[in-house]
ZADODO-5133 format. One record per residue: residue number from 1; residue in one letter; x, y, z of N, C-alpha, C in turn. Coordinates in nm, 2 decimals. Atoms other than C-alpha are relative to their C-alpha. Layout:
    n  res     n_u     n_v     n_w    ca_u    ca_v    ca_w     c_u     c_v     c_w
  NUM    a       X       Y       Z       X       Y       Z       X       Y       Z
...
This chain:
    n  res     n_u     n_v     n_w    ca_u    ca_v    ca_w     c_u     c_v     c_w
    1    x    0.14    0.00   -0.04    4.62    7.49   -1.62   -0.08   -0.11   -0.08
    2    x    0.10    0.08    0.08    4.39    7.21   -1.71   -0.13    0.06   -0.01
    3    x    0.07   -0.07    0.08    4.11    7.30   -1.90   -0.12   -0.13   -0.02
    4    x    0.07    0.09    0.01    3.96    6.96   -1.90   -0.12   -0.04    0.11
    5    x    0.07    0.02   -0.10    3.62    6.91   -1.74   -0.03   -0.11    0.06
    6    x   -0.01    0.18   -0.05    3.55    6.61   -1.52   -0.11    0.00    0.04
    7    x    0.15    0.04    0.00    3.24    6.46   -1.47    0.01   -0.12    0.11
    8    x    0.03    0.12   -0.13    3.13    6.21   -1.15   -0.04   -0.13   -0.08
    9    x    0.06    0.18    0.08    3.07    5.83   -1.20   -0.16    0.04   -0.05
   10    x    0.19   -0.02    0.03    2.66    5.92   -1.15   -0.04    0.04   -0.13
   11    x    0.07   -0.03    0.11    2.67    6.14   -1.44    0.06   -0.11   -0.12
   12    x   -0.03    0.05    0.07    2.87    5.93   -1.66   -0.11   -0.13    0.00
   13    x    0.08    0.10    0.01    2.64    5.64   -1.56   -0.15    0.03   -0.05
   14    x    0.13   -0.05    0.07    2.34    5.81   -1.63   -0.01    0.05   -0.13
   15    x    0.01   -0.02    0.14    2.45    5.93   -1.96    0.02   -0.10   -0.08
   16    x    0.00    0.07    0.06    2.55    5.62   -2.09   -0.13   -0.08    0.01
   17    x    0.07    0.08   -0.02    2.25    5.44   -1.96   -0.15    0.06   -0.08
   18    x    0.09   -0.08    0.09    2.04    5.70   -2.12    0.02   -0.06   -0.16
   19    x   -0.01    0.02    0.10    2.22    5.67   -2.46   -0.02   -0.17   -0.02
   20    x    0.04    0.23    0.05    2.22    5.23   -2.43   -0.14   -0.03    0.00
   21    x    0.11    0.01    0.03    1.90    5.27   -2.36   -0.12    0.03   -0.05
   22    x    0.11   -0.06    0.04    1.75    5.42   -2.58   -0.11    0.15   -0.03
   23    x    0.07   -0.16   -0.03    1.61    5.73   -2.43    0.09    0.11   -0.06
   24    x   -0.10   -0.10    0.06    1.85    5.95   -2.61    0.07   -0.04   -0.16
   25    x   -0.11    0.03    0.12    2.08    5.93   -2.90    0.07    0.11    0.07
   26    x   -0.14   -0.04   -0.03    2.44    5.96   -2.89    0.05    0.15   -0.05
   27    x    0.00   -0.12    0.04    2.40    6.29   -3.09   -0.03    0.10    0.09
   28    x    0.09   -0.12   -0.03    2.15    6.46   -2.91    0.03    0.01    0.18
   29    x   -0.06    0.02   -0.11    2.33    6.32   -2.56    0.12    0.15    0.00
   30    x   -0.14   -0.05    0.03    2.66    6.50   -2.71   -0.05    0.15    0.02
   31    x    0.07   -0.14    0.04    2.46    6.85   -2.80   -0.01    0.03    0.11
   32    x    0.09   -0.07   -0.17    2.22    6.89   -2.43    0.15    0.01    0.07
   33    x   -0.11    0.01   -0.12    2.52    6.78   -2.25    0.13    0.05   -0.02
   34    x   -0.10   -0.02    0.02    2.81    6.93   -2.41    0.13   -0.05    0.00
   35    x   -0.12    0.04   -0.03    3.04    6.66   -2.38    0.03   -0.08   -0.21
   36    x    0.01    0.04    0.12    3.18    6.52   -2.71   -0.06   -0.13   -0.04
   37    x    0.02    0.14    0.07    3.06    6.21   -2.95    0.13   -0.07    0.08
   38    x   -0.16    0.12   -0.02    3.43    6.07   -2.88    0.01   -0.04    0.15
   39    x   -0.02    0.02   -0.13    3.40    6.11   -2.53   -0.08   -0.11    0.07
   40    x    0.12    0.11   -0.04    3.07    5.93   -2.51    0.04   -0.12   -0.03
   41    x   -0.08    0.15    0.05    3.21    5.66   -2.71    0.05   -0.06    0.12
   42    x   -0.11    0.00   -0.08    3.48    5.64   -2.47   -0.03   -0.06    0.12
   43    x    0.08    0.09   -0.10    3.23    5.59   -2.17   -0.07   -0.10   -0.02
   44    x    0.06    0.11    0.00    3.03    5.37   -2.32    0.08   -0.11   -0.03
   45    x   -0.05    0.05    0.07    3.27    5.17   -2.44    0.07   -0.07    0.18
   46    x   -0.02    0.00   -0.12    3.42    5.18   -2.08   -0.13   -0.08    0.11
   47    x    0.10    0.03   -0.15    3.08    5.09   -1.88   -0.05   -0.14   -0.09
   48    x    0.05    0.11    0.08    3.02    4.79   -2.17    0.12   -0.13    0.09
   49    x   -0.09    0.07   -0.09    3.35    4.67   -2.01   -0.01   -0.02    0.14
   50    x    0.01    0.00   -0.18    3.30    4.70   -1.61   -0.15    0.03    0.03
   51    x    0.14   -0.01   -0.05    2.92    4.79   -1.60   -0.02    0.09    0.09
   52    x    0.04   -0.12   -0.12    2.82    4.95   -1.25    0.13    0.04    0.04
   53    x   -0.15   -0.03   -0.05    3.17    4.95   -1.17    0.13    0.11   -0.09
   54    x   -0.08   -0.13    0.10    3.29    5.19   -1.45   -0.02    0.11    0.09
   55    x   -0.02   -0.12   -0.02    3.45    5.52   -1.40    0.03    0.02    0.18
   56    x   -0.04    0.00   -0.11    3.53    5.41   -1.04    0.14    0.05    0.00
   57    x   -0.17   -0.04   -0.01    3.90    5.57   -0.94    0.01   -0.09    0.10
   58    x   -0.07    0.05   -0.11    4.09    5.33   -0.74    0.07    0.08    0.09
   59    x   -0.04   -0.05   -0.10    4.20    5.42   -0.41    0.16    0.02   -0.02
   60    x   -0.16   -0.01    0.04    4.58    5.32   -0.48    0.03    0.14   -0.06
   61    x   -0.09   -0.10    0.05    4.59    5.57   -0.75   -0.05    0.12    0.01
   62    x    0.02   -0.12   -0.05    4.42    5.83   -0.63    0.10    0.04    0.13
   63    x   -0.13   -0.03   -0.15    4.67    5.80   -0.28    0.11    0.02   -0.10
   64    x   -0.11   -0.03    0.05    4.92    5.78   -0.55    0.03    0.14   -0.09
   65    x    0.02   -0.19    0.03    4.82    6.13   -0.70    0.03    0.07    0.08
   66    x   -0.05   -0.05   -0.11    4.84    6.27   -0.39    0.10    0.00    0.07
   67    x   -0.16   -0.01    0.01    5.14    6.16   -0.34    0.10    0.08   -0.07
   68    x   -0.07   -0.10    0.09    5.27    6.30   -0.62    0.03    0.12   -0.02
   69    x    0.05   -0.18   -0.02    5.13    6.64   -0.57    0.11    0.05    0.11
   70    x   -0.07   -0.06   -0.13    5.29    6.69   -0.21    0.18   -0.06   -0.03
   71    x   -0.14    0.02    0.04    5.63    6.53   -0.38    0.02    0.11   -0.04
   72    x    0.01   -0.15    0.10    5.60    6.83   -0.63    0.03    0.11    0.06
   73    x    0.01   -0.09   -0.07    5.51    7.09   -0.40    0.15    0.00    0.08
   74    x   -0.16    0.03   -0.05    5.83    6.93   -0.18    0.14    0.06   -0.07
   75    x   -0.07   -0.05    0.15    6.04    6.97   -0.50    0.06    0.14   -0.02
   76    x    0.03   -0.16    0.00    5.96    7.32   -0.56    0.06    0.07    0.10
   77    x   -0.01   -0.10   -0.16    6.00    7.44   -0.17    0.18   -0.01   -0.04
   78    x   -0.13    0.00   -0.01    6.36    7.30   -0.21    0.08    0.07   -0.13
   79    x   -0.06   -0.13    0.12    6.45    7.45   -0.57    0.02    0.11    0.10
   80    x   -0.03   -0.12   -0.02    6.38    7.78   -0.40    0.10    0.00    0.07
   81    x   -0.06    0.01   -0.11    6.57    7.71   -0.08    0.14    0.02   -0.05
   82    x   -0.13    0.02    0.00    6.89    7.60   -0.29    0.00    0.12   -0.09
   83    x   -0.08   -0.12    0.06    6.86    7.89   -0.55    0.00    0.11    0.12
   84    x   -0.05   -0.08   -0.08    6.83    8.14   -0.24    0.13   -0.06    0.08
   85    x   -0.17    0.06   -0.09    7.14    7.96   -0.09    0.10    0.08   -0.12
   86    x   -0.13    0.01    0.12    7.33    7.96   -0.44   -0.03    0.20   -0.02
   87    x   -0.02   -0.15   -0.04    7.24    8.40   -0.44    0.06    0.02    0.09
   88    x   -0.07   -0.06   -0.10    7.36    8.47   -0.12    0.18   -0.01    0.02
   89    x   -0.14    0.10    0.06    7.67    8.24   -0.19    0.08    0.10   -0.12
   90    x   -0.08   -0.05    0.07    7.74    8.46   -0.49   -0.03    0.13    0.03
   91    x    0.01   -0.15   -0.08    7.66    8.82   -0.31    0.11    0.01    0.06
   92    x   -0.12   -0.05   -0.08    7.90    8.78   -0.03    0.10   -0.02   -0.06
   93    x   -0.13   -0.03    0.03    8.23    8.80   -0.06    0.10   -0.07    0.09
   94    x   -0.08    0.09   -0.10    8.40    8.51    0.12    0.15   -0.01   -0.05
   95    x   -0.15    0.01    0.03    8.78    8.50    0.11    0.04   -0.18    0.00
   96    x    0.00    0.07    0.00    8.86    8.21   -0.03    0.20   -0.05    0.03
């Protein structure tokens, strides 16, 4: 279970532009908004590097998540499949 909360570009952009500019501190950002010091760092440090373009997900790796997911799921269906094979396999009683 992740446990980690995720936040949209908007708000990340709006919170860092708050805290660069002024209208806030990075303390009292961290407190209202519950997200950590380290994390804020982390965005701002992030939107200093790319600007309006921070916190965008590329398309690739987002299709490539999704990929991964429905591999997984794939995965899984077939585990079951072969352990109900490899049961039945050792139930009956085939003459070998």
């Amino acid at each position: 279970m992740n446990l980690r909360k995720r936040y949209d570009q908007e708000f990340k952009l709006n919170t860092v532009q708050l805290i660069m500019g002024g209208t806030t501190s990075l303390a009292a950002a961290s407190r209202d908004l519950g997200v950590s010091k380290s994390t804020l760092h982390e965005w701002m440090k992030e939107y200093r590097t790319h600007k309006d373009k921070a916190f965008i997900k590329s398309e690739s790796s987002s299709s490539q998540d999704q990929d991964i997911r429905q591999l997984k799921r794939e995965n899984e269906i077939l585990r079951q499949e072969r352990d109900i094979l490899k049961n039945f396999l050792k139930k009956s009683s085939f003459p070998s």
